[in-house]
Phi, psi and omega in degrees: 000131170253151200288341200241012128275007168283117152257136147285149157264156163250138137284122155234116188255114183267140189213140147320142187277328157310350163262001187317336194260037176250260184332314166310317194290324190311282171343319174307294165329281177331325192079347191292129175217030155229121175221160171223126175270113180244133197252107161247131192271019164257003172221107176298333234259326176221161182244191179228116197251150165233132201225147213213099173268155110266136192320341182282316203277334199226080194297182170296332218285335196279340186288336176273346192266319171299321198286328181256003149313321202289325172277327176289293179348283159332300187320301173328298183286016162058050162222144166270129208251181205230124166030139139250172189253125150296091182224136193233127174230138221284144189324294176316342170247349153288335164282002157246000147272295180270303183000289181290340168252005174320109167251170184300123213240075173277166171227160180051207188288315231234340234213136165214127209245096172218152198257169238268017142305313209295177197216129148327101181300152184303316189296356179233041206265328172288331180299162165276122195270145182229090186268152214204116165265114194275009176246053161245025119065026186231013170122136221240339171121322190322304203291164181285328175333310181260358157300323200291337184289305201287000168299311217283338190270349182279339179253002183250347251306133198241093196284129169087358193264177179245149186256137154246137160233112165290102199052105172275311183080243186273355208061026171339305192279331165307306179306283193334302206278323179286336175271014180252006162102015157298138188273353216176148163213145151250139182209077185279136168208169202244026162241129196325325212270323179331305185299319172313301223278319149297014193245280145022258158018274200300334194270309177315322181267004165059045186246135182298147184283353184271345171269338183223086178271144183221142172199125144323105178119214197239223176300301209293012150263316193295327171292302193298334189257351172294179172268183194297330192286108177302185192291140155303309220205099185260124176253134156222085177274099181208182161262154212328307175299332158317301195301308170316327159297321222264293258287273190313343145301322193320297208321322183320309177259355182279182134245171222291352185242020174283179213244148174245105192243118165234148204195157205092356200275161137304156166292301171298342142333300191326275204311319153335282178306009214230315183273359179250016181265292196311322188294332160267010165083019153274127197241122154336069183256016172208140165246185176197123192208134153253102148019086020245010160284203174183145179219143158253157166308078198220146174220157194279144176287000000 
């Protein structure tokens, strides 16, 4: 894989210093937790926030969206945030910054996210561990989208099932859902370097290639390459219109009593997705949302 097609985006925002506990919280929600507050100490009045995406994980539109959470913020206090600055940096000048402060990430009950220098800290000794190389930048644990998948499979455990994770990305969800007890994954994307990125992963976490099978491309690897027993549990944290392409295949690979987990969605989606899932005999049976994302539940009727 090569590294120096991985970009980061720095999101740099100048914010009133009376929203800095705002700004934590917001972030906080978001799940997003690598920022920085820089403090000039000839100026009380405003700091300089810094938010470190990677750029695979964070389109324009997800990109647009923190930025105008960040104004909604502002409002209450009758303040106006001023421009923010995009600045996209190449993987090598990033590894001389967040890199070296990269911390130990737990999610859910259960799940801890490191990246693959690090020594288990003592206080996580108990988690199921997910070591993570970050500059394969296809995901990384940050978006809420994929806090939101690996909560449902930490409060879900899905012991024995077999997985499709559909645009695997780094394979986050894959590591997850097998150290969370799935006997089996297929785990597909159509894009190479994704694949590169899971297989990396998977060799970090010491996973048999017969448990975390990766193929290029889409359902139509995951029907050919599964066993007669179809999928448990289909994860596609991707986008609505993707999904919306995928949807009339899901059937193809499920069984008859599996679980559908879509994720990647807007809030202002759901409903859009819940009548055109129905139209294909499929039923809602959980939402979930961290603000404005959302992941659904679905089982066939």
């Amino acid at each position: 894989m090569n590294n120096s097609q991985i970009i980061w985006l720095r999101l740099e925002q100048e914010i009133a210093v009376e929203l800095e506990d705002s700004f934590y919280w917001l972030l906080s929600k978001l799940d997003i937790h690598r920022f920085s507050l820089e403090h000039d100490p000839s100026n009380n009045s405003t700091e300089k926030l810094f938010v470190w995406l990677p750029l695979n994980e964070w389109l324009v539109k997800d990109q647009e969206i923190l930025v105008q959470s960040f104004i909604s913020l502002a409002k209450p206090f009758d303040l106006t945030l001023p421009a923010c600055k995009w600045i996209q940096v190449k993987d090598e000048d990033w590894s001389l910054s967040w890199k070296k402060n990269w911390k130990p990430d737990p999610v859910g009950k259960s799940i801890l996210i490191l990246p693959a220098w690090l020594d288990v800290p003592d206080q996580f000794l108990e988690r199921k561990i997910i070591r993570l190389d970050p500059g394969s930048a296809f995901g990384t644990g940050s978006h809420p989208s994929t806090r939101l998948c690996i909560e449902f499979l930490d409060n879900d455990p899905p012991v024995g099932q077999i997985i499709a994770d559909l645009g695997c990305g780094s394979g986050i969800l894959s590591l997850a859902a097998l150290k969370l007890g799935a006997e089996t994954t297929f785990s597909v994307d159509t894009d190479s370097l994704a694949i590169s990125a899971t297989k990396i992963n998977s060799d970090l976490n010491h996973v048999p290639e017969d448990l975390l099978n990766v193929f290029l491309g889409s359902i139509g690897e995951v029907e050919a390459n599964m066993p007669e027993k179809k999928i448990d549990l289909i994860l596609c944290n991707i986008l609505a219109p993707v999904i919306k392409s995928l949807g009339p295949s899901f059937e193809k690979i499920i069984s008859n009593k599996g679980k559908l987990i879509l994720s990647g969605l807007l809030v202002e989606q759901i409903k859009e997705l819940q009548e055109f899932f129905l139209s294909l005999g499929w039923q809602v049976l959980e939402i979930k949302t961290k603000y404005p994302w959302a992941l659904l539940v679905l089982s066939q009727n």
